[in-house]
N, C-alpha and C positions, 0 to 999 in steps of 0.2 A: 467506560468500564473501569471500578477500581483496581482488577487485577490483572490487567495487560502483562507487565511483566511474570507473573506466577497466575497464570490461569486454574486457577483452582480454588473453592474456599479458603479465604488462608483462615489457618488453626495457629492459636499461639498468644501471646502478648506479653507485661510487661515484665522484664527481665533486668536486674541490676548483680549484674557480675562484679562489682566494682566493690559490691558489700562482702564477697567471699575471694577462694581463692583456688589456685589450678584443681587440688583434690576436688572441690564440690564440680569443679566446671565440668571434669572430666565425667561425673556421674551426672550433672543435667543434660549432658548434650548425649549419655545414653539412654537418659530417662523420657528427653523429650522424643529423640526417636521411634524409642516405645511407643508413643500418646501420637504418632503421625503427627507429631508437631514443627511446623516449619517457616512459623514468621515468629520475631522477636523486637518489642520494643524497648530501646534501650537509649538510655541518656537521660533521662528523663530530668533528674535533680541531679546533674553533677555539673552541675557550674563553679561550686568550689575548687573541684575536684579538678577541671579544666582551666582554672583561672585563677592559680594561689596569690598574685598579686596584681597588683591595677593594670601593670601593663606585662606580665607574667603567665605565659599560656604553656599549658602541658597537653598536649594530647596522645601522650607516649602506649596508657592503657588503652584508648577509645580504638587507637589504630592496632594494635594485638588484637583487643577484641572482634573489629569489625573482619579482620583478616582472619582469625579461627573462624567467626561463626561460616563466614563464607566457604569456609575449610572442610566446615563440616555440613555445608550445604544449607544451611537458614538463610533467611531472607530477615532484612532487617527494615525494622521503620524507628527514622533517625530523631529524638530527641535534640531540641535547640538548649535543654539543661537548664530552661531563662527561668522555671516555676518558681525560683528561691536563690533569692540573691545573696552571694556570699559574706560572710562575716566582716571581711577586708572593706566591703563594699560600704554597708550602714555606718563604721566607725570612720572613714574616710568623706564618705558622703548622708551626710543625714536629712538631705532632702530628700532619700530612697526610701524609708520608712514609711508608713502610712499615720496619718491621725483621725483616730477611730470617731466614731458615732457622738461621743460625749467631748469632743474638743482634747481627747488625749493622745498623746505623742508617742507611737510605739517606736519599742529599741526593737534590737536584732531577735528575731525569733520565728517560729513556727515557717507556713507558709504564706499566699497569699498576703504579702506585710510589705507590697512594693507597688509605692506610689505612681500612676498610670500616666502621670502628670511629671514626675520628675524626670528630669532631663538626664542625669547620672546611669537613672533606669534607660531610658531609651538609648541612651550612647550604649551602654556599654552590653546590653542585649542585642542591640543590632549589627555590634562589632560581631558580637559571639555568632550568631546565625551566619552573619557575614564568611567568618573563617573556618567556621563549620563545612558550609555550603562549597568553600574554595578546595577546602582539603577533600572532601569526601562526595563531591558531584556526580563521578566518572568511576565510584566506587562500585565494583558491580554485585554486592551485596542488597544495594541502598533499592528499598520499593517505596520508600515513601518519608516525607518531610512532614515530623510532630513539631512544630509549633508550641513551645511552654506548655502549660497543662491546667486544665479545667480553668478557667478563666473566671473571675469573679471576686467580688469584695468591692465594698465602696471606699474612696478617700476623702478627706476633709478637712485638707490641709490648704495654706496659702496660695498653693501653686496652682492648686486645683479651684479653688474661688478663680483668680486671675484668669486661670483658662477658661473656669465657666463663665466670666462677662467675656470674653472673646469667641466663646461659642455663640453665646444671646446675641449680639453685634451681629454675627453672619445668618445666624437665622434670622431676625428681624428687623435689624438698620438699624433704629431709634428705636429711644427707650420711651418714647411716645407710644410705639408700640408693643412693646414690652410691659408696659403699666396697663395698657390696653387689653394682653391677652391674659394677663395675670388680675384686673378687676383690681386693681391696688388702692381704688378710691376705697374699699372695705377697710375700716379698722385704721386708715389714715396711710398706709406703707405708699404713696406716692414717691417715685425714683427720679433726684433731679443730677444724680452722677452715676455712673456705670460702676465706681466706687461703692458706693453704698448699700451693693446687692451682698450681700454676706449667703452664704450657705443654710440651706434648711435640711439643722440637725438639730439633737439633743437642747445645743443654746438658742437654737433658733423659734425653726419654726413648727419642727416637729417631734414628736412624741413617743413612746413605747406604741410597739404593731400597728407601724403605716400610717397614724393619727397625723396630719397635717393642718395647720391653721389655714394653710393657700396651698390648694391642691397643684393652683398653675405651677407655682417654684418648684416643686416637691416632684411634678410629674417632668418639668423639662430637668431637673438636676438628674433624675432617672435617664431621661434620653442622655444627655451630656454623658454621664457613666458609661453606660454601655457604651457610645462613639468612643470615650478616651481611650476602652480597654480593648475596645476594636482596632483603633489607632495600632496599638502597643502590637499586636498581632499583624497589622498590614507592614509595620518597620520591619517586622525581624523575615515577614513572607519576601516582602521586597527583597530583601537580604538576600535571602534568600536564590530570589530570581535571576540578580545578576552574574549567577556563578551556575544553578542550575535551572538551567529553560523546559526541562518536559519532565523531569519527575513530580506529582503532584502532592500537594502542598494542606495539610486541616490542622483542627486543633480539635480536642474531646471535649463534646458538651455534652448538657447536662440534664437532659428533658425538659423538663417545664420549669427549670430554676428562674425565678422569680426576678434576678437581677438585669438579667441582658436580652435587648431586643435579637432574638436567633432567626428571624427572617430578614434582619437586616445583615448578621453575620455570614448568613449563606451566601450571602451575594458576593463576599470576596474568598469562601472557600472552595479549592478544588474538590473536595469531597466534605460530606458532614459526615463527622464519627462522634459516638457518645457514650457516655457510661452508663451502663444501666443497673442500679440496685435495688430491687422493689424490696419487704420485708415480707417475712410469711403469712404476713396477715393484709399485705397488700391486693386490690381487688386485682386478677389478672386481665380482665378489660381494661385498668388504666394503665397496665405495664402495654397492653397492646396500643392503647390512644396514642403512648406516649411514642411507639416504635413507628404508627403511621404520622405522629407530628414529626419524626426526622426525617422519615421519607420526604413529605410535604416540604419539606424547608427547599429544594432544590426542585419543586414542579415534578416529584417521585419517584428522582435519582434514587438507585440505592443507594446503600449506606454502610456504614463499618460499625459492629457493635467493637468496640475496642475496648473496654471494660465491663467485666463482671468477674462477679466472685465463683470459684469452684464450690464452695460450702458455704462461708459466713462472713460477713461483715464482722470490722470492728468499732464501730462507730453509732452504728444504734443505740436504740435503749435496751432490746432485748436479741442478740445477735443468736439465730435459730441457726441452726444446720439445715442447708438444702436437704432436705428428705431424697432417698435413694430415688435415681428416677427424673427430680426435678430439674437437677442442673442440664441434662441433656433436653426434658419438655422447654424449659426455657430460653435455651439454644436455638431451638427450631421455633419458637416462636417468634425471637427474631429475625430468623432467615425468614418464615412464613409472612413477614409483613418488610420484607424488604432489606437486611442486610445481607452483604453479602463477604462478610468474614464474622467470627467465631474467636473472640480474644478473653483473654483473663487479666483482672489484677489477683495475685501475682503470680508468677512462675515459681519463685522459692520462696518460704515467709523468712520473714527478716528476723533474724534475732533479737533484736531491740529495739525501743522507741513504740512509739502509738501503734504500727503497723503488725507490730508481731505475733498480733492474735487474729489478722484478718489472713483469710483462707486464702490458698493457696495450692498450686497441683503438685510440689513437693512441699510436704509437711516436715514439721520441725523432725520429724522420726527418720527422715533423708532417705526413703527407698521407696519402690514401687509397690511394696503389699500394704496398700490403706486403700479403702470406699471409695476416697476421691480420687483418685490416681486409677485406681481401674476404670471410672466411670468415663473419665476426663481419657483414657486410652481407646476406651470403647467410641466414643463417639469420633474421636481422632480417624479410626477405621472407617466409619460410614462416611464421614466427611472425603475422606481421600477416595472411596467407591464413587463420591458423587460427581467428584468433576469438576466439569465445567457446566452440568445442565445447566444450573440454575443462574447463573451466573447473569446479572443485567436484565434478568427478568423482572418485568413491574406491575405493576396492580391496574386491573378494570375496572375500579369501582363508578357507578354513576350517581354516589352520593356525595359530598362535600360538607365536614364542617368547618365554619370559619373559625381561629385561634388569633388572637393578637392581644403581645405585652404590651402593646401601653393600656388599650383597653383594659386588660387586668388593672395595672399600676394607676388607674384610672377609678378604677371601681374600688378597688384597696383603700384606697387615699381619700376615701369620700369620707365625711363627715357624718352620714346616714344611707339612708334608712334605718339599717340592720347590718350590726358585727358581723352578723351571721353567712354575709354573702361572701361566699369564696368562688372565685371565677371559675377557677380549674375544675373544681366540683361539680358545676352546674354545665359546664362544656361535657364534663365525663357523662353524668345523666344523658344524654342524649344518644354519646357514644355507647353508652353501657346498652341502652335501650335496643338498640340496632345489633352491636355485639352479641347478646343474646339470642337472638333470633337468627344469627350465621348472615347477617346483610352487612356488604363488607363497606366503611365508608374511606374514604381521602380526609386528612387536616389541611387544611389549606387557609394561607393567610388572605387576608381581606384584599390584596391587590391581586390575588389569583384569577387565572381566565377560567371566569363560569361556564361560558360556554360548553364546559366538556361534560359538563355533570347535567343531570336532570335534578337533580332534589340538591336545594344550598341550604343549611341549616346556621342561624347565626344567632345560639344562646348569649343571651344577655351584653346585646350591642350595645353599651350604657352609649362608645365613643361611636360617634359617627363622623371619620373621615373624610376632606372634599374628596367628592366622585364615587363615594359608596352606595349612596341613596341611586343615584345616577344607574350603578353599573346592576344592582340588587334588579333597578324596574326593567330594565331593556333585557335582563337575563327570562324574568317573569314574563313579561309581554312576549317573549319568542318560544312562550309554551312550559316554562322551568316551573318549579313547585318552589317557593321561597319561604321558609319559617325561622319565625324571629321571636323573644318573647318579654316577658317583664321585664320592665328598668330597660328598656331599651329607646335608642331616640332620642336620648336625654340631652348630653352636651356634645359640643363640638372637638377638634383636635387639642385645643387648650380647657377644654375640660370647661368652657363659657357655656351655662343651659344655651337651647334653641328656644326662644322664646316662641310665645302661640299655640301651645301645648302638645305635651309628650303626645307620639313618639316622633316629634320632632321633624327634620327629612325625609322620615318613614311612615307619616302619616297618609301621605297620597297611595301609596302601596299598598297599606295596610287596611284603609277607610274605616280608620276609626281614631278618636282622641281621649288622651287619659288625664282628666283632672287633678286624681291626688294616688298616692300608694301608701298599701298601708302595711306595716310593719309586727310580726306577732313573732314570741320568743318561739325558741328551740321545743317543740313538743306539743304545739296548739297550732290546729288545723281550720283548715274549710272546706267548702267540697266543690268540683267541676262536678256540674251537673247536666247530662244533657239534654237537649230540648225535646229530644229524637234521637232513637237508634241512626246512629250514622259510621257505616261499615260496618266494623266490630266492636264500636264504641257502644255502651250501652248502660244509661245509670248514672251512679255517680262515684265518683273518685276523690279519696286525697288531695290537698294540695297545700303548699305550706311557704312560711319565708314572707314572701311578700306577695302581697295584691293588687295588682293595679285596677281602678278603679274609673273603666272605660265608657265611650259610649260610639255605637258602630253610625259611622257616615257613609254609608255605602255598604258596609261590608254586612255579611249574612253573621247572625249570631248563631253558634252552633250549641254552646253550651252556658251557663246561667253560674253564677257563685250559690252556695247552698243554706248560708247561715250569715249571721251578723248584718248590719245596716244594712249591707251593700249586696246582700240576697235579690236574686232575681236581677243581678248585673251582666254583663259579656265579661265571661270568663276563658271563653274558644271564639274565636271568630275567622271566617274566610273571607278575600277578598277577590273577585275575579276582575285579572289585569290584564290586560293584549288577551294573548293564547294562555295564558299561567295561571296560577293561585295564589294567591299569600297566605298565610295562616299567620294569626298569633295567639301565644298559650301565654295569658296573662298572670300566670304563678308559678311560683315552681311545683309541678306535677309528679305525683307518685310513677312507679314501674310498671303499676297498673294500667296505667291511663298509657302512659308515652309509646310501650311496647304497642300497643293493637294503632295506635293513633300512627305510628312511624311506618311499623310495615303495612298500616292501609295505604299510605300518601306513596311509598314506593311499589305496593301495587298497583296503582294507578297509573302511572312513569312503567307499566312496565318493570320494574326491579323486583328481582324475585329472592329468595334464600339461597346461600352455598348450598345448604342441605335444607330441606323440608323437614319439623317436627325435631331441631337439634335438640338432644341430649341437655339438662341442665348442667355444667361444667366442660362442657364440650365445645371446643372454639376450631371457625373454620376461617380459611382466608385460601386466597388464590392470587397466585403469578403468572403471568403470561410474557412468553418469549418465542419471535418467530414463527408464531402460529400454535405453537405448545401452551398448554395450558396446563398446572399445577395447582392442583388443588390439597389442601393443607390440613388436615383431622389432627387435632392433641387434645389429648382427655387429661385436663388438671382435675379429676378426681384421680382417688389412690383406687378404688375399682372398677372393674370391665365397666363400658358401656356399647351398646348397640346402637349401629348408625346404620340407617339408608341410605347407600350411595349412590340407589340408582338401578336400574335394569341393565347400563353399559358395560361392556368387558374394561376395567381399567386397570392400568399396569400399578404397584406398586414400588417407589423405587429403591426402599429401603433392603427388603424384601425379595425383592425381584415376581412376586406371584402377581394372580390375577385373582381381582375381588371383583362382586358385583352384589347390588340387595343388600338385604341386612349383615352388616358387618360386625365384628366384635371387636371393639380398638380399647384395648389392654392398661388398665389403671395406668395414669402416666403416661400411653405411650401414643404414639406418634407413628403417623401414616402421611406419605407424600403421593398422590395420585396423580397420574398422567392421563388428564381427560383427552378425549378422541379431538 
């Protein structure tokens, strides 16, 4: 459980007292009182502040602070200050800086701008968590060790070449095999010194938007990245460790950010916490995909939302105001899929610098009569009504999709088919398609134990892992429903095709083989046609992006291509394996199609809807705890809708009433049920 010590939702987050002074403090800590607010993150960026000289430590503010807030009853989650290395630091040491994409040399500035590779960095952050962790272990304010902050950005500098032939060496001995997994016979780049691997960037080998001449380099320089910055976070945890043994230990990610493998990160956090910033015009099925990919990072531990905004970004292109209403539906949509704290960036907005137009629950106007600050007070209350119910509650879903970065950084990095394929996109299709219809799914990474699910869905497995093909059949054969689709099958973990034709590994599963794909711009379509009404399938459909261009060996053809050469192709196909199915949808498929095609395959399996006949804008999820089940209704329209919950008496716990049957759940608002 994240909140052993403070059993309760904690409400609250990131706080820098360090930017003001006693007047403002005295009114935040009666304003956060107000809001029922009562955890504070703090430290965040004050490594300056904490370290004015190389060997120069002040911790005179941190310990005032950490002794008022405790003073005043907050709970604090401790900032290691490492996000921004200080000025003293890069003029002293300039192998702390990073050098960026195009082979250039950053001086001292912004964030993210410290090299994951330099040794300056790792001394002198691991010192910091080190004396951090010494002075403040046994502090009894302290619920929780932050870890630097949002983690990311590539280097490109010397140090970082040198580490990366030291990484290549332990993954694969010789550069025998190294030429081997990278295909270096292509284009002549044959490797006869460990020296001679230079970096694939800008001078290299790669290009504006992911463009790579050698997808191998490019995808292992990606793994190596995320290990170095993971590295840089296991020094300062370890740090950590040896001063404090059972406070536990994360750092804020970042959803589906592009740069780091996050099911390899989970493995060495005690909890995953993340930031979550959708924009207004974000679909709110991916804000959800995104809140069950955190969950999933840990086997569907919950999780800490430990940023979001009260109102607005500032960072966008177009920074909208939370509409009245939203900040709190969006709240409960994170608790509805699994966290279990309620935090903000920020507490007070900053007066100056980049930050000081991003929202915040004291506004520059410094009192409690504003929109956000009531809202942010209001839900403050229902959060403190709630307890501890929900607390460590986790989800039943019997659905599964698979997620995996390199496979993206894999698919990204391809030289073809089509620009057009964005991984994330095509993983949300499916989740959308489920979402819709209130069928709750799990994300789950590709070494996840299937066995728990009945239906595994794994959109555009281009990479096929050793022991995926492996684990996909014996899941199928013991009765599972397994769907998989275009471009899938293709290469191996180094990105090497499977030769003998797509879908490669997944051929025997699937009993079919695909000769070519074929590629149409943004706007020009084909149709999945079916051969036969099958379930609710009926007709024809959409389907766009790309085509694969199959022919079934075993497997039953369900539906045809509609137009062009390759009319009257396998477009759907099933395969029957042991006890199971496989399916593959050989295009990317409209909403039309995927909707009736997802909840036939989970009616089958048995899987039914949260709610039967949901509401368009109306999202359902459920938690179970102890035998308690929680079932979760938010209406992101801004008017009523009507929901059947059912013939059962069931408790509401916002509310305290008893609903049953057609219900009316309130533009915006949000309903927590307690099924029997």
């Amino acid at each position: 459980m994240i909140n052993k010590k403070l059993p309760k939702m904690w409400y609250g987050g990131d706080y820098n007292p360090e930017q003001w002074g006693p007047e403002e403090w005295k009114e935040d800590h009666r304003m956060f009182k107000l809001a029922d607010i009562d955890v504070l993150t703090i430290n965040v960026f004050s490594w300056a502040l904490n370290q004015p000289g190389e060997n120069t430590y002040d911790f005179a503010w941190l310990d005032e602070t950490m002794d008022r807030l405790h003073a005043e009853g907050f709970g604090v989650v401790l900032a290691t200050s490492t996000a921004a290395h200080p000025a003293w630091m890069a003029k002293r040491h300039p192998d702390v800086t990073r050098v960026d994409f195009y082979g250039r040399k950053r001086t001292f500035g912004g964030r993210h701008n410290s090299c994951p590779n330099s040794p300056a960095y790792r001394k002198y952050s691991a010192r910091m968590a080190s004396k951090l962790a010494e002075r403040y272990k046994d502090h009894p304010a302290l619920l929780l060790w932050h870890v630097s902050n949002e983690y990311g950005g590539y280097c490109y500098c010397d140090q970082c070449a040198e580490a990366f032939r030291v990484w290549l060496q332990e993954r694969y001995g010789t550069l025998d095999a190294v030429n081997k997994a990278w295909n270096t016979r292509f284009w002549g780049h044959t490797f006869y010194d460990w020296d001679e691997i230079v970096l694939p960037n800008g001078l290299s080998e790669e290009g504006e938007g992911n463009v790579s001449a050698f997808q191998g380099i490019s995808l292992d320089y990606r793994r190596f990245m995320s290990d170095s910055l993971l590295d840089c976070y296991k020094i300062e945890r370890d740090a950590i460790r040896e001063f404090s043994k059972e406070v536990p230990i994360t750092t804020n990610l970042m959803g589906t950010f592009p740069q780091l493998n996050y099911f390899d990160w989970a493995k060495e956090m005690d909890i995953i916490s993340w930031d979550n910033y959708p924009s207004l015009t974000t679909p709110v099925s991916e804000t959800a995909m995104v809140h069950d990919l955190m969950r999933g990072l840990r086997g569907g531990d919950p999780f800490m939302l430990m940023e979001q905004t009260p109102s607005q970004q500032n960072w966008q292109a177009y920074n909208s105001l939370k509409r009245p209403g939203v900040m709190r539906l969006w709240s409960y949509q994170a608790v509805a899929r699994g966290a279990d704290t309620v935090m903000f960036f920020q507490m007070r907005r900053s007066a100056g610098a980049c930050e000081k137009y991003h929202g915040a629950v004291i506004e520059h106007s410094g009192h409690e009569n504003t929109r956000v600050f009531r809202e942010v007070a209001e839900l403050g209350e229902e959060l403190a009504k709630l307890g501890d119910t929900l607390l460590d509650a986790r989800s039943d879903a019997k659905v599964a999709i698979c997620y995996d970065w390199e496979n993206r950084w894999a698919i990204e990095l391809s030289s073809g088919p089509t620009v057009e394929l964005q991984y994330a996109n095509e993983v949300h299709k499916y989740y959308d398609a489920l979402f819709k219809q209130g069928i709750q799914a799990d994300m789950v990474s590709v070494e996840a134990d299937f066995s728990r699910y009945d239906v595994v869905i794994a959109p555009v497995m281009y990479m096929v892992k050793s022991g995926f093909a492996q684990k996909a059949e014996a899941f199928t054969a013991a009765g599972g429903t397994f769907v998989t689709t275009f471009f899938s099958g293709i290469v191996n973990e180094n990105d090497l095709v499977t030769l003998g034709g797509y879908p490669g590994e997944l051929r025997k599963l699937l009993g079919i083989w695909a000769e070519e794909i074929d590629a149409l711009p943004a706007g020009q379509y084909n149709q999945i046609v079916m051969k036969k009404p099958v379930g609710s399938l009926n007709g024809s459909y959409n389907c766009e992006l790309l085509f694969d261009l199959i022919h079934a060996e075993g497997a039953e053809v369900l539906a045809e291509y509609g137009s062009d050469f390759y009319k009257g192709m396998p477009a759907l196909t099933v395969n029957a394996f042991g006890k199971g199915k496989a399916y593959y949808v050989a295009s990317s498929a409209c909403p039309e199609f995927l909707q009736p095609f997802l909840k036939d395959l989970c009616a089958d399996q048995g899987i039914v809807p949260l709610i039967e006949q949901i509401p368009a804008g109306v999202e359902a999820a459920r938690r179970v705890k102890e035998g308690r089940s929680f079932l979760f209704l938010l209406n992101h329209n801004a008017e009523n809708a009507s929901v059947n919950v059912g013939e059962g008496q069931l408790r509401e716990l916002l509310s305290g009433q008893i609903v049953q049957g057609m219900t009316e759940l309130p533009g915006r608002g949000v309903m927590i049920l307690e099924e029997a």
